[in-house]
Wavefront OBJ file of the C-alpha trace (Angstrom):
o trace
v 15.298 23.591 40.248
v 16.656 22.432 37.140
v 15.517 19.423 35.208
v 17.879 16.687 34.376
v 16.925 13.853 31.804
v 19.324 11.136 30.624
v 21.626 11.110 27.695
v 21.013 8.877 25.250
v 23.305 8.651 22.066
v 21.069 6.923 19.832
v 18.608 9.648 20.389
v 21.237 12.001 18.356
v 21.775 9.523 15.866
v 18.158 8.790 14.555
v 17.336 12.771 14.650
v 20.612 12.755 12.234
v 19.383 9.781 10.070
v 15.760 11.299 9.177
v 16.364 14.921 9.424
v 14.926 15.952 6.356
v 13.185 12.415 5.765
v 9.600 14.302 5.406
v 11.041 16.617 2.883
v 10.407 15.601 -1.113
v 14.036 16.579 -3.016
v 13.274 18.887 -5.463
v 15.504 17.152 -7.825
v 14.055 13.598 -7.458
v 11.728 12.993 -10.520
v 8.040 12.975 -9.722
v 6.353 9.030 -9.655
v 4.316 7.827 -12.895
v 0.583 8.918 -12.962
v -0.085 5.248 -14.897
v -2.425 3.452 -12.778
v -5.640 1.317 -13.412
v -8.621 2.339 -10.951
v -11.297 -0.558 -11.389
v -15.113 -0.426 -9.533
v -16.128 -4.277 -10.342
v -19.505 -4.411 -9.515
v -21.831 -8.123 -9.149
v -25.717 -9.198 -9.850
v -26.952 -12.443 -10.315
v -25.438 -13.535 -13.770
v -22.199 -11.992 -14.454
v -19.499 -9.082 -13.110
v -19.232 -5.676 -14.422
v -15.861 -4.149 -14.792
v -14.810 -0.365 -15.352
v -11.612 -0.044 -15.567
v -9.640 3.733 -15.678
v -6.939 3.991 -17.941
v -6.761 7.158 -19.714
v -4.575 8.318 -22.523
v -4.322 4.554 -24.429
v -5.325 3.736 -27.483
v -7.327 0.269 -27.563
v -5.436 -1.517 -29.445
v -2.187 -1.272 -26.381
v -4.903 -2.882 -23.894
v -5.006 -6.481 -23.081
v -7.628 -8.106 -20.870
v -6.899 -11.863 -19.895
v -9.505 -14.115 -18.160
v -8.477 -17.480 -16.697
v -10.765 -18.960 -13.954
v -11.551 -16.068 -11.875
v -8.677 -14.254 -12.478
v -8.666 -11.068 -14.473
v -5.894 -9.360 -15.962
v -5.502 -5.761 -17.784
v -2.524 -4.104 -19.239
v -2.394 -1.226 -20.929
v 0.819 0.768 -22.685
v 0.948 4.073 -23.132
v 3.248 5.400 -25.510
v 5.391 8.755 -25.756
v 4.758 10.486 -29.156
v 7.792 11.762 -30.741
v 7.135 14.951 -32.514
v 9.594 17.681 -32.481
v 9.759 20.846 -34.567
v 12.612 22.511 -35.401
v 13.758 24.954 -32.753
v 11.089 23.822 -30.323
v 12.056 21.943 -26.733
v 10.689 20.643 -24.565
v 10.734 22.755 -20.977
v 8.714 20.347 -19.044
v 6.726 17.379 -19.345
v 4.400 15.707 -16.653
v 2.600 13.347 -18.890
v 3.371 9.413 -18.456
v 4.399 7.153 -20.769
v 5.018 3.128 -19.942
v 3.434 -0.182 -18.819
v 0.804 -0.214 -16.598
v -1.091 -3.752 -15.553
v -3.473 -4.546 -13.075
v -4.714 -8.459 -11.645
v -7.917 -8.818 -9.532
v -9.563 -12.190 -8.357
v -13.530 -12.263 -8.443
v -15.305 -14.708 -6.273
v -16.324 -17.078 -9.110
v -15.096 -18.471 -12.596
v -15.859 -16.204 -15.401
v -17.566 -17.500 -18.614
v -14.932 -16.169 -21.207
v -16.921 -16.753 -24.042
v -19.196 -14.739 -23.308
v -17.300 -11.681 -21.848
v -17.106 -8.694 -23.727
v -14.866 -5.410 -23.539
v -15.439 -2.031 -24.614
v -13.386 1.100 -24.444
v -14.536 4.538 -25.362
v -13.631 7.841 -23.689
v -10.648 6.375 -21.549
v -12.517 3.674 -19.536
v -12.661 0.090 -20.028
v -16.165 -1.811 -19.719
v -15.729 -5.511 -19.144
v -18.974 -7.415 -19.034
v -17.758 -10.750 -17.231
v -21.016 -13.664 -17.196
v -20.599 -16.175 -14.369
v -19.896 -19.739 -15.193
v -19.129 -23.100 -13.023
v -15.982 -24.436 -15.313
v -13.766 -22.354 -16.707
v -10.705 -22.047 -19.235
v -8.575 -19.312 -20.289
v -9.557 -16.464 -22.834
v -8.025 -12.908 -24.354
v -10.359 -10.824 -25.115
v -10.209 -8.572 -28.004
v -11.386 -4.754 -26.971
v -13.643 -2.846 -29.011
l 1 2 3 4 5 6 7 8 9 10 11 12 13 14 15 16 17 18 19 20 21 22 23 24 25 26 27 28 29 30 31 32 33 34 35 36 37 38 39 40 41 42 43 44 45 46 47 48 49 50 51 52 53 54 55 56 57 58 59 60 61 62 63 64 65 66 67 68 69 70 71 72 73 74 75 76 77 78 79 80 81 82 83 84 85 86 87 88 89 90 91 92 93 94 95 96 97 98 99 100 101 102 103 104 105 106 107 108 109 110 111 112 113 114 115 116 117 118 119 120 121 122 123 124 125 126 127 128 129 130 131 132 133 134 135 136 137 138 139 140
C-alpha cells in the first residue's frame, strides 16, 4: 500500500529560501568582540558597578550619571604600526565604539561616585541619593 500525502508548493519554496540559512559564509566577516559585560551589585548605601571592557585605555572611557541612569562608552582604537615588508595575514582583534546604558532602581548621588579602571575592568562606586542631577565622571 503506498502512502500518498498532499502537494503543497509553498512547501518547495521555503526549503529553497533557507537552504543553507544555518550555514555561516565563510566569506562574511566575523561580528565585533566589543562589548561591555557589567555585574551591578546593591547594599544599603550605594551600587557597585564592574564593568568589562578590555583592551581601552582610560582616558577613551566615559561614564555618565543622570538620575538613575548610567552610561559607559568606551573606544578602542586600531594602532597603526607597520614595518617595512611586514603584512598583515589576519587580524581578529576589534577596534571601534562600544557603549552600554543601564537603569538602577534609585537616583545616584553623582558627587560622590567614583570610577576606577585597572587591569581592563571598570569599578564604579555609585552612593544612593533622593534628588539627583547629572554628572561625568572622570576615571582613574
Amino acid at each position: 500500500m503506498a502512502n500518498i500525502t498532499r502537494y503543497n508548493p509553498f512547501d518547495d519554496l521555503l526549503s529553497e529560501f533557507t537552504k543553507g540559512f544555518w550555514v555561516k559564509p565563510l566569506a562574511m566577516p566575523a561580528g565585533t568582540d566589543l562589548s561591555i559585560k557589567v555585574d551591578v551589585k546593591e547594599d544599603d548605601k550605594s551600587y557597585t558597578v564592574r564593568a568589562d571592557i578590555p583592551g581601552v585605555k582610560k582616558e577613551d572611557i566615559q561614564v555618565d550619571v543622570e538620575g538613575n541612569m548610567v552610561s559607559l562608552r568606551a573606544e578602542a582604537k586600531q594602532e597603526k604600526e607597520e614595518k617595512k615588508g611586514e603584512k598583515v595575514i589576519y587580524s581578529e582583534r576589534s577596534y571601534g565604539m562600544v557603549s552600554r546604558s543601564f537603569s538602577l532602581p534609585a537616583e545616584v548621588d553623582s558627587k560622590g561616585a567614583k570610577a576606577e579602571y585597572k587591569d581592563g575592568v571598570l569599578n564604579l562606586t555609585l552612593p544612593k541619593k533622593g534628588n539627583g542631577g547629572g554628572k561625568r565622571i572622570s576615571v582613574s
